[in-house]
C-alpha positions as CSV (number, residue, x, y, z in Angstrom):
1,X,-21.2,3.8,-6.1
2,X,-22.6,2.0,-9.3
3,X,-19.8,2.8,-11.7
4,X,-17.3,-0.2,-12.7
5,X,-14.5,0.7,-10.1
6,X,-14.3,-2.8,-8.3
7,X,-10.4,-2.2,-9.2
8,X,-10.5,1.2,-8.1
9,X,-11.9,-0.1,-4.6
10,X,-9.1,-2.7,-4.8
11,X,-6.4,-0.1,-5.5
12,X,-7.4,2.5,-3.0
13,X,-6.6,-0.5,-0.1
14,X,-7.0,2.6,2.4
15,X,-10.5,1.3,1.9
16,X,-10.0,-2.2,2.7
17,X,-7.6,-4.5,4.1
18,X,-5.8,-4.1,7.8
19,X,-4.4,-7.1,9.6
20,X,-2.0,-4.7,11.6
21,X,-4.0,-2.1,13.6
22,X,-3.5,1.1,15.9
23,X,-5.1,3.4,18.8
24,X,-4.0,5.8,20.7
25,X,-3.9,9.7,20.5
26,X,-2.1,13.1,20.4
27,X,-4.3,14.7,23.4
28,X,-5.8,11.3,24.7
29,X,-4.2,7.2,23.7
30,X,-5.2,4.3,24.9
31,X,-2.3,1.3,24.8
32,X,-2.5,-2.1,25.4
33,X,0.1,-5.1,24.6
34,X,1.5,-8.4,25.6
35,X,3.1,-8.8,29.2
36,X,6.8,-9.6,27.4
37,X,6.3,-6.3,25.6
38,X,6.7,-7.7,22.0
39,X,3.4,-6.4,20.5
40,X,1.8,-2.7,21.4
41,X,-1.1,-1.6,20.6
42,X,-3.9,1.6,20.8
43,X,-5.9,4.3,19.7
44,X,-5.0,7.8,19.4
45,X,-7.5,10.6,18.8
46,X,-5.3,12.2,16.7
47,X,-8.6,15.1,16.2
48,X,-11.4,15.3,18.7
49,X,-13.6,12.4,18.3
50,X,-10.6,11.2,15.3
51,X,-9.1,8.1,16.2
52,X,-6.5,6.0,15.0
53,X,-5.3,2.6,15.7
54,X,-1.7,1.1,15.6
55,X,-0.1,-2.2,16.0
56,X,3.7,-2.6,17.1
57,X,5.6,-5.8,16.6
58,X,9.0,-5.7,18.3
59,X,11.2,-7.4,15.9
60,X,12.8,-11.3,17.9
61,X,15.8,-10.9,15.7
62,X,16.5,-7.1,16.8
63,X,20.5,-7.0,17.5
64,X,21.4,-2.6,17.4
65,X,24.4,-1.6,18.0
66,X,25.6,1.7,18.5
67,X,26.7,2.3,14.9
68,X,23.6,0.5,12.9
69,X,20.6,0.9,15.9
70,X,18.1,-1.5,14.5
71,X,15.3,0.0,12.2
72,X,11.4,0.6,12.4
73,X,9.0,0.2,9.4
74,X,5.7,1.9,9.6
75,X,3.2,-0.2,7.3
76,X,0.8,2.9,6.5
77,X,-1.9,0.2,4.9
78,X,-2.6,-3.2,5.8
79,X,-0.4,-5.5,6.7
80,X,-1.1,-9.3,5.8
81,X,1.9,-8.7,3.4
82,X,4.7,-8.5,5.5
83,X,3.1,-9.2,8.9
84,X,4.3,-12.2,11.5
85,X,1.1,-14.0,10.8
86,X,-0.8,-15.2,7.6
87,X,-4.3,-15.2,7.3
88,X,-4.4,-18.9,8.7
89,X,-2.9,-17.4,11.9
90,X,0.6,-19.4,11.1
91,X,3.5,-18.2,11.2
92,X,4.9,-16.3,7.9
93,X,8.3,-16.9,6.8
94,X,8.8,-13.9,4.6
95,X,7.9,-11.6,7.6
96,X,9.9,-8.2,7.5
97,X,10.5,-8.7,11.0
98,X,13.4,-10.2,10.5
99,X,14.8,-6.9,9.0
100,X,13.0,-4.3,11.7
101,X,10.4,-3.4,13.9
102,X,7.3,-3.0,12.6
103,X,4.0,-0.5,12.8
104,X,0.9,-1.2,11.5
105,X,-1.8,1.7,11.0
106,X,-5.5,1.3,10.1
107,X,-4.8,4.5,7.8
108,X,-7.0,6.8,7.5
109,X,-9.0,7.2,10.2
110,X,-12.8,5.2,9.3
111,X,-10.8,2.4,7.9
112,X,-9.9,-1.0,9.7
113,X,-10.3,-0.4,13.5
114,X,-9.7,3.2,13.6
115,X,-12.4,5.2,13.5
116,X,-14.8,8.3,13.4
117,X,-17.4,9.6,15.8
118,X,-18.9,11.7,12.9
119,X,-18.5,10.6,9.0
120,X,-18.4,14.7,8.8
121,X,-14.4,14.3,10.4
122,X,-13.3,11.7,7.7
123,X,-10.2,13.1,5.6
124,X,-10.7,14.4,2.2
125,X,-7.5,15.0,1.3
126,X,-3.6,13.1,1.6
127,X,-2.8,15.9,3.6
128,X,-5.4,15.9,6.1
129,X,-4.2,12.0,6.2
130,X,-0.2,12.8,6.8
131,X,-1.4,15.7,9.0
132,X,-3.4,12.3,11.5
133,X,-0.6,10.0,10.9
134,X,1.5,13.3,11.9
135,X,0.0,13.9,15.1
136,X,-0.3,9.2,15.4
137,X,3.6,9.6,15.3
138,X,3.9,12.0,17.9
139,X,2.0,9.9,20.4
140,X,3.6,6.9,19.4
141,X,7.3,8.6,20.5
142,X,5.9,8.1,24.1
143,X,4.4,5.2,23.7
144,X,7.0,3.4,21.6
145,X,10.3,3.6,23.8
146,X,12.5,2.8,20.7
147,X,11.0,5.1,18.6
148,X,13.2,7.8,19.4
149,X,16.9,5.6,18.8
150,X,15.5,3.7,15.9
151,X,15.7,5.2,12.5
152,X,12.0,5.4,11.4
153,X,11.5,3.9,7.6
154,X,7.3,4.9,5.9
155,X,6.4,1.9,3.4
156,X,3.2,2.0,1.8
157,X,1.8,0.1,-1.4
158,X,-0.9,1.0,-4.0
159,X,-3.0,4.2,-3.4
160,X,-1.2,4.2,0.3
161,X,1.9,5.9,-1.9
162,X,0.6,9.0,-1.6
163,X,-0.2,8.4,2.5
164,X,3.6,8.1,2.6
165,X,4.6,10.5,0.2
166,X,2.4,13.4,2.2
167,X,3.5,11.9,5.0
168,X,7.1,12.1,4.7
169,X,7.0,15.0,3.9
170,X,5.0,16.2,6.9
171,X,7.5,14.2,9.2
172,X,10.7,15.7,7.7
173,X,8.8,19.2,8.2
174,X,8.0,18.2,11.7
175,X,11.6,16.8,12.8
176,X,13.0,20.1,11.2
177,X,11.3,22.2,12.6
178,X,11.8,20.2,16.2
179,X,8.2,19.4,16.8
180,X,9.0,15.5,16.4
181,X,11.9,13.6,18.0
182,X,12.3,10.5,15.4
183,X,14.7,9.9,12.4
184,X,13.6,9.7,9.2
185,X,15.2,7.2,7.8
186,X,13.8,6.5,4.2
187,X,10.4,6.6,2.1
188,X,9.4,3.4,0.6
189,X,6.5,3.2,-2.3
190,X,5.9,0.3,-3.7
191,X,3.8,0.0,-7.3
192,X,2.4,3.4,-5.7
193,X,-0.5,5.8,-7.3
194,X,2.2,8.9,-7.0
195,X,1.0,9.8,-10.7
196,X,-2.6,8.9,-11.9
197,X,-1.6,10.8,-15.4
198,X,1.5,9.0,-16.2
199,X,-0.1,5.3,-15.1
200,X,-3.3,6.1,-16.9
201,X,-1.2,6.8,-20.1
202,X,0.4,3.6,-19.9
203,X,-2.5,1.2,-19.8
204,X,-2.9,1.3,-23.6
205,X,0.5,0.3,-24.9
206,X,1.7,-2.3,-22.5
207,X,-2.1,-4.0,-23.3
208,X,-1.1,-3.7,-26.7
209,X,2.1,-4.9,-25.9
210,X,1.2,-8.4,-24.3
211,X,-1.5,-8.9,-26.9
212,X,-4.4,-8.3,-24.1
213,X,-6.3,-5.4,-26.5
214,X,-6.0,-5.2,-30.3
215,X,-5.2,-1.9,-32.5
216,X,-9.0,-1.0,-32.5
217,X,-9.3,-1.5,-28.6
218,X,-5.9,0.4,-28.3
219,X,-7.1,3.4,-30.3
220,X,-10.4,4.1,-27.8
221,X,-8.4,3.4,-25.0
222,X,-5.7,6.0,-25.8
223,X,-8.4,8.7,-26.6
224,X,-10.0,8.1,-23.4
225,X,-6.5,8.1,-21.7
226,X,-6.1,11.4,-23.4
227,X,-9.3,12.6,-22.1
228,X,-8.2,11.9,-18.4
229,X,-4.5,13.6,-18.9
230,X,-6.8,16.8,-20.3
231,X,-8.7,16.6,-17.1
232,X,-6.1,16.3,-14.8
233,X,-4.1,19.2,-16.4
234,X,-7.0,22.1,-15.9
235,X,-7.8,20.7,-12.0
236,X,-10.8,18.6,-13.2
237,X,-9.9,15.7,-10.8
238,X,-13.4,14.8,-10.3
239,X,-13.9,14.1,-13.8
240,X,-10.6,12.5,-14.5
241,X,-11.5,10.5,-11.9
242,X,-14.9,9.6,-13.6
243,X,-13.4,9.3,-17.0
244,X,-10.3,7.0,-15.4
245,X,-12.8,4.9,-14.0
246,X,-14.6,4.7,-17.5
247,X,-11.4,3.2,-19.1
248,X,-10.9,0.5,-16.8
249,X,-14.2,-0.7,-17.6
250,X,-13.2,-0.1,-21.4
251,X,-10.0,-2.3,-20.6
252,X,-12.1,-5.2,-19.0
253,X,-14.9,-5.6,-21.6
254,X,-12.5,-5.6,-24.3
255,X,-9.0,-7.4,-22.9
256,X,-10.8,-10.4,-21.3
257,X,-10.8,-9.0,-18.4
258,X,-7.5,-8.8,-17.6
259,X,-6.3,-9.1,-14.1
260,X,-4.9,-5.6,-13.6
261,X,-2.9,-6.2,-10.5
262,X,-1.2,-9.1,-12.6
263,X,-1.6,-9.3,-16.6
264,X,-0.7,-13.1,-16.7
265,X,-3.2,-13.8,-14.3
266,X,-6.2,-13.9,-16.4
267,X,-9.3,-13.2,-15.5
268,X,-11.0,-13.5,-12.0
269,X,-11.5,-17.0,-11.3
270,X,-15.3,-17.6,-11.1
271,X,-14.2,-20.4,-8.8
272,X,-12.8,-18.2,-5.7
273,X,-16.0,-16.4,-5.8
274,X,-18.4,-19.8,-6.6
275,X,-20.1,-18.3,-9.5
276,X,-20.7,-19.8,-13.2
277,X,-19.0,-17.6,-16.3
278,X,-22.5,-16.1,-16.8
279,X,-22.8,-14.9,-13.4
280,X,-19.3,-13.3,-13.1
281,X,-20.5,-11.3,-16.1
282,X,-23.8,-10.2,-14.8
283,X,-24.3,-6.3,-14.5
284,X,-25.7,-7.7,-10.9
285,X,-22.7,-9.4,-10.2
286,X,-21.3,-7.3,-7.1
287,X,-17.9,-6.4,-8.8
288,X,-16.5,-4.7,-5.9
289,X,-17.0,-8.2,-3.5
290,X,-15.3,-10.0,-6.9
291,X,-12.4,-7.7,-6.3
292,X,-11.9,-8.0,-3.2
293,X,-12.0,-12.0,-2.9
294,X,-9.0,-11.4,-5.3
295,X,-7.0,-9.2,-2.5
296,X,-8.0,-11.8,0.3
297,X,-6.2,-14.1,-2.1
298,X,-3.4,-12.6,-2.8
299,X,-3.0,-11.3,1.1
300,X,-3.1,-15.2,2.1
301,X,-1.1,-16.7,-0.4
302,X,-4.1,-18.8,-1.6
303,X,-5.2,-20.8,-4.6
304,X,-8.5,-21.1,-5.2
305,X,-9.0,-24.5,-3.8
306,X,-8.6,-23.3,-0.5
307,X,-11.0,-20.4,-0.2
308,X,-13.8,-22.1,-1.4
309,X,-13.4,-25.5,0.6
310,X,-13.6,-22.3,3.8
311,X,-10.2,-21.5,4.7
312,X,-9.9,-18.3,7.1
313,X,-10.9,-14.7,5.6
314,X,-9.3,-11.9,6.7
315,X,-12.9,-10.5,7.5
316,X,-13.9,-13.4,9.9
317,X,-11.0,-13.3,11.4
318,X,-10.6,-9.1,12.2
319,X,-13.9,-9.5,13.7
320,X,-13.4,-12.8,15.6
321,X,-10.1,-13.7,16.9
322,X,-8.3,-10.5,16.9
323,X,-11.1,-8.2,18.0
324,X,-10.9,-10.4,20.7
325,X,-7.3,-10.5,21.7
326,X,-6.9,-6.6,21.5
327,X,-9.5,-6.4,24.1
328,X,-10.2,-2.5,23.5
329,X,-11.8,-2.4,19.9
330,X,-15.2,-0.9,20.3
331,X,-18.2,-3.4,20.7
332,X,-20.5,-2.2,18.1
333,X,-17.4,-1.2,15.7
334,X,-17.4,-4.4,12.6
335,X,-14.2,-4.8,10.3
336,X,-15.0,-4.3,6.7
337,X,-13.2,-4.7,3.9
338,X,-14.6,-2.3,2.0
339,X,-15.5,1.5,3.2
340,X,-17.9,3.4,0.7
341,X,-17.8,6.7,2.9
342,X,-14.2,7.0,2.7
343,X,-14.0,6.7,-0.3
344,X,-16.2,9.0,-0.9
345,X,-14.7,11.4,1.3
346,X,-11.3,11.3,-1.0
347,X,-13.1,10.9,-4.2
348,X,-11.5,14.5,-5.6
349,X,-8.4,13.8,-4.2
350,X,-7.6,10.4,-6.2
351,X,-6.6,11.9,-9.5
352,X,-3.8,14.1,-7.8
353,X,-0.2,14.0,-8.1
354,X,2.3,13.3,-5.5
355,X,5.4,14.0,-7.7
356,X,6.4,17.3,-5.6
357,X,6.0,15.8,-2.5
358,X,8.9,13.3,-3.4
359,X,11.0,16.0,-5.0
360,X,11.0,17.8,-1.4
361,X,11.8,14.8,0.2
362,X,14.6,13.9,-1.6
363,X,15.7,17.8,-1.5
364,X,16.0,16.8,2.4
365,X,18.0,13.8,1.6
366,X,15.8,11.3,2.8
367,X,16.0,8.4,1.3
368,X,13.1,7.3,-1.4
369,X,13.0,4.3,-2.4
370,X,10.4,3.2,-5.5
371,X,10.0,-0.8,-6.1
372,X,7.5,-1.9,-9.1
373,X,6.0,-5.3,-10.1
374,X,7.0,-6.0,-14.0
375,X,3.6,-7.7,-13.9
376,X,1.2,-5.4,-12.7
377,X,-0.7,-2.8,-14.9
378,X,-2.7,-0.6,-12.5
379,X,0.5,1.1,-11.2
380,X,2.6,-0.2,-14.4
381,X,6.2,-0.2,-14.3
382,X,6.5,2.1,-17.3
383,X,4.0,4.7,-15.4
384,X,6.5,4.5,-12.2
385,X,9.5,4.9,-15.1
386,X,7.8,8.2,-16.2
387,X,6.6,9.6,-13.3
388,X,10.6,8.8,-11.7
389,X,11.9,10.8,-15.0
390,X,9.9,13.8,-14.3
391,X,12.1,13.8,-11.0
392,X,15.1,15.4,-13.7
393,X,18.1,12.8,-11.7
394,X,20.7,11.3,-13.8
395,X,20.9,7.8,-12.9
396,X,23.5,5.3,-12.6
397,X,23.6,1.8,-14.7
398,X,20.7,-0.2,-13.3
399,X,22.6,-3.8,-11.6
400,X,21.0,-7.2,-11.3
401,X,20.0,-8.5,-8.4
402,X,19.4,-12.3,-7.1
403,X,17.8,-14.2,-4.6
404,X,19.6,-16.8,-1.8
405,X,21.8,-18.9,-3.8
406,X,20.1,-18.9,-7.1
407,X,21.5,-17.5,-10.2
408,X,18.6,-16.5,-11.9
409,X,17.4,-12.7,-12.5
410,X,14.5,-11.6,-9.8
411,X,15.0,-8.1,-9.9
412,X,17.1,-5.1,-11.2
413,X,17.7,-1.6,-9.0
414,X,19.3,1.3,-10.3
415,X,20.3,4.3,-7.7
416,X,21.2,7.9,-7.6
417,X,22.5,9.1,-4.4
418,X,19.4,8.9,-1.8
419,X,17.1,7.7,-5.3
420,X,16.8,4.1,-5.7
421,X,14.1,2.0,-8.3
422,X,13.5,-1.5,-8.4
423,X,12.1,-3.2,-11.4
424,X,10.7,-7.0,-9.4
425,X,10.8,-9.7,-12.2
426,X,7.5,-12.1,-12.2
427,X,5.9,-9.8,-9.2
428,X,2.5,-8.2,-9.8
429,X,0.7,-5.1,-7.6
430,X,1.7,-7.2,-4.1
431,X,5.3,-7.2,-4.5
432,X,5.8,-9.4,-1.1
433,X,3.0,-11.8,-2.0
434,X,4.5,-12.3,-5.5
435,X,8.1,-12.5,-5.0
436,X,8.9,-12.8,-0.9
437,X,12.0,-14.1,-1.4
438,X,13.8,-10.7,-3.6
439,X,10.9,-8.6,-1.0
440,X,12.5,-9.7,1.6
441,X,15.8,-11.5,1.2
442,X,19.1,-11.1,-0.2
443,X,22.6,-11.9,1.5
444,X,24.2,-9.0,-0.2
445,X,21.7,-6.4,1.5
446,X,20.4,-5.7,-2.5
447,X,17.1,-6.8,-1.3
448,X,13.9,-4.0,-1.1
449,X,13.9,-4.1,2.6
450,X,17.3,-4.5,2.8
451,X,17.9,-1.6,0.9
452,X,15.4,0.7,2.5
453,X,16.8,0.1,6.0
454,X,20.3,-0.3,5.1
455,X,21.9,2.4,7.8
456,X,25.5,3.6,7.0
């Protein structure tokens, strides 16, 4: 756990942040909620001593009608994105709510609130995920009463890509084969890990390309990239994993250490994290708490200014307030940001693609949508372009897209048949953080959520 991989730790958020939550189970669940039946919420031992927890958020604006039945979105990581709530506890007036229902999951199970009663029965691979989340759905269809009239929409971000990819794919299997009673309605990935090859190949030349690394810098970094795709192309995923990890240290000692989940950010500010210039660059320096302050801030919405005069932190307030609405959290279980054992657990599996899985599930015609910050480098736009081509769909001339009344560009989305890509102008990693208002709204229905539970 010594290697450079704070932004690895940040990328995998499966790891770290949950401010939507879930419990209940296939063989044994355990629900509790508000007495107006807006918010559910449980465990499910999806796997003897295996559990998972959920949080559902009936939608106040939720008007179906028998020809468009109003839509769920399953929120496979986190939540503090989209969520009713920001991390102040106020309420959040880009919320997706006002386009669905919504389900959070502590995903998978050791992260969050869900848990393990063994390390030994963590997941260690996507599949073993989807086949949990599988057997979470199932539950929820008798736990959820409008689970089984509203069309059901997976949206993940960030390494939680593949979660949905697998787990689409394991749901359209299931509702085929009739083992689960729900409607797929659409796949959402937003700047998603789908291919590790194609977005490790792209670091070099869009660094190159916004003057963050020079030709020397360029050169090393495209050998080591090289080195990776060689890996990943005989099965060697451990050691494209190691070598990946190597170049994003490369990238940071010689870019300035570029903010990889937005290249016009900068650097980390020493000042969310109270530490001097010399301290930040300390081999001491606990680069996986420096990455994570970043997330918190980007979660909240916050400058700087306001985490350090002590503003709310998504860690104080999982284990304070909430643990202590919910009522049914285990005592001795803490909230962390950070999980070192998962991780672990899926350390051979990060390298992997998830290409095929999306192939099959838009053979099925479920709809797959794939939205990208312009901004961000970790999951780069050009890597989603590439990965997208290797897909082999014609496409049809990408249109532009706006925002409320303005007239400026946000966005641009370009579609074939049940295929749709968004490029998000001035949006980094955390699309709905960045740009809300394109995330979320758009009074021609051109907007990402719009879009993904559009029902014809």
């Amino acid at each position: 756990m010594d290697r450079s991989f704070s932004q690895l730790l940040a990328l995998l958020s499966f790891l770290c942040i949950g401010l939507s939550l879930l419990r209940s189970g296939s063989a044994v669940t355990t629900t509790a909620g508000t007495p107006d039946g807006s918010e559910l919420w449980g465990y499910v031992e999806v796997r003897p001593k295996a559990h998972l927890f959920w949080w559902y958020y009936k939608s106040p604006q939720r008007t179906p009608t028998p020809t468009k039945p109003w839509p769920t979105v399953l929120w496979l990581q986190g939540g503090p994105e989209i969520g009713p709530l920001d991390v102040n506890l106020q309420p959040r007036n880009s919320t997706w709510l006002q386009k669905a229902d919504l389900i959070f999951v502590d995903n998978p199970v050791g992260v969050g609130y869900s848990y393990v009663e063994d390390d030994s029965l963590l997941v260690t691979t996507d599949w073993q995920q989807a086949a949990d989340a599988t057997a979470l759905l199932k539950a929820l269809v008798k736990e959820v009463p409008t689970l089984q009239s509203s069309p059901l929409f997976l949206v993940a971000e960030s390494y939680g890509g593949k979660y949905a990819a697998t787990l689409g794919a394991s749901v359209a299997r299931a509702v085929r084969a009739g083992e689960l009673n729900v409607t797929l309605g659409g796949v959402a990935l937003g700047d998603s890990w789908i291919s590790p090859e194609d977005f490790t190949l792209s670091y070099t030349p869009l660094l190159l390309s916004v003057s963050r690394l020079d030709d020397n810098a360029g050169d090393e970094g495209n050998k080591i990239a090289e080195t990776v795709k060689e890996q990943i192309a005989v099965g060697n995923f451990s050691d494209a994993e190691g070598s990946w990890n190597h170049l994003l240290g490369f990238i940071r000692s010689r870019s300035g250490d570029v903010d990889v989940y937005n290249f016009l950010d900068g650097s980390l500010d020493q000042q969310a994290s109270g530490e001097t210039p010399a301290a930040s660059s300390s081999t001491s320096t606990p680069s996986t708490e420096k990455a994570m302050m970043k997330y918190s801030r980007y979660l909240s919405g916050k400058g700087k200014e306001d985490l350090s005069a002590g503003s709310n932190t998504i860690t104080g307030i999982m284990n304070g307030v909430i643990k202590e609405k919910l009522k049914i959290i285990p005592k001795n279980l803490t909230w962390e940001e950070l999980n070192g054992a998962v991780y672990n657990a899926l350390a051979s599996e990060i390298m992997k693609p998830r290409i095929e899985e999306i192939d099959e599930l838009l053979s099925y015609g479920v709809n797959v949508t794939v939205y990208n910050g312009q901004l961000d480098i970790i999951c780069s736009t050009i890597g989603a372009e590439a990965w997208v081509q290797k897909l082999k769909r014609s496409s049809l001339p990408r249109q532009t897209l706006y925002c409320g009344s303005s007239k400026d560009t946000k966005a641009f989305v370009r579609s074939y048949n049940n295929l749709h890509f968004y490029w998000i102008l001035g949006a980094g990693h955390y699309v709905p953080v960045d740009q809300p208002c394109i995330a979320q709204h758009d009074r021609q229905h051109n907007s990402v959520p719009s879009k993904l539970v559009h029902y014809t």
